[in-house]
N, C-alpha and C positions, 0 to 999 in steps of 0.2 A: 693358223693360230699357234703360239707358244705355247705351250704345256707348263705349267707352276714344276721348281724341278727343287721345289724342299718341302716337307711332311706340313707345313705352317703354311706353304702355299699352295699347297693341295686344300689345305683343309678350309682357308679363304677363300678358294675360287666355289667351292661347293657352299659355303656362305652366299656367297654373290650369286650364284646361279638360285638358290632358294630363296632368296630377297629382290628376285628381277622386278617384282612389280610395288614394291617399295620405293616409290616415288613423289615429288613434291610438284603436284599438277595447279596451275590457277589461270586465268583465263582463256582454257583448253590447248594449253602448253605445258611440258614439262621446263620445273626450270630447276630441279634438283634432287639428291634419292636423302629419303628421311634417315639419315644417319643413327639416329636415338632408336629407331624400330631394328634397321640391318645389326646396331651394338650390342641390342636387347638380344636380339636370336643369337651371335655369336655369343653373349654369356653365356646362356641356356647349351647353349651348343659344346660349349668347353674351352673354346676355339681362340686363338691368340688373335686380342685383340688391338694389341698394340702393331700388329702387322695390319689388320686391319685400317688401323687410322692413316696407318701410311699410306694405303691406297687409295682408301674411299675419295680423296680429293682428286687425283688423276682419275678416276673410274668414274663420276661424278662428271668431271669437263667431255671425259669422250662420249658417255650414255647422254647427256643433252645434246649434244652435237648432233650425233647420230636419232635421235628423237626427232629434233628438227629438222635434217637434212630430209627425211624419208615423211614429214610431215606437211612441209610448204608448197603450195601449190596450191 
């Protein structure tokens, strides 16, 4: 794994690690992370959220992936 290697991607990834279970479940599938709750906790948090946004939609496509790949069967 990459290591975040600026102060604003440090402080993102520990966003995302405290919102892993901030997720958008429905017919016991994941099919996306509740964005409005993970933005809620980065305000609270202090935390740049316009780095944030930049992520969440790539971070978003690989946590479903990876949801479903390790769920089918």
């Amino acid at each position: 794994m990459q290591r975040p290697k600026t102060p604003d991607g440090e402080i993102a990834w520990e966003i995302l690690k405290s919102c892993e279970r901030q997720l958008r479940v429905g017919f016991g599938s994941v099919y996306g992370i509740d964005f409005t709750a993970v933005l809620a906790f980065a305000g609270a948090m202090g935390a740049a959220v316009p780095l944030l946004l930049e992520l969440l939609p790539e971070i978003e496509r690989v946590i479903v992936w990876a949801w479903q790949r390790d769920n089918d069967g």
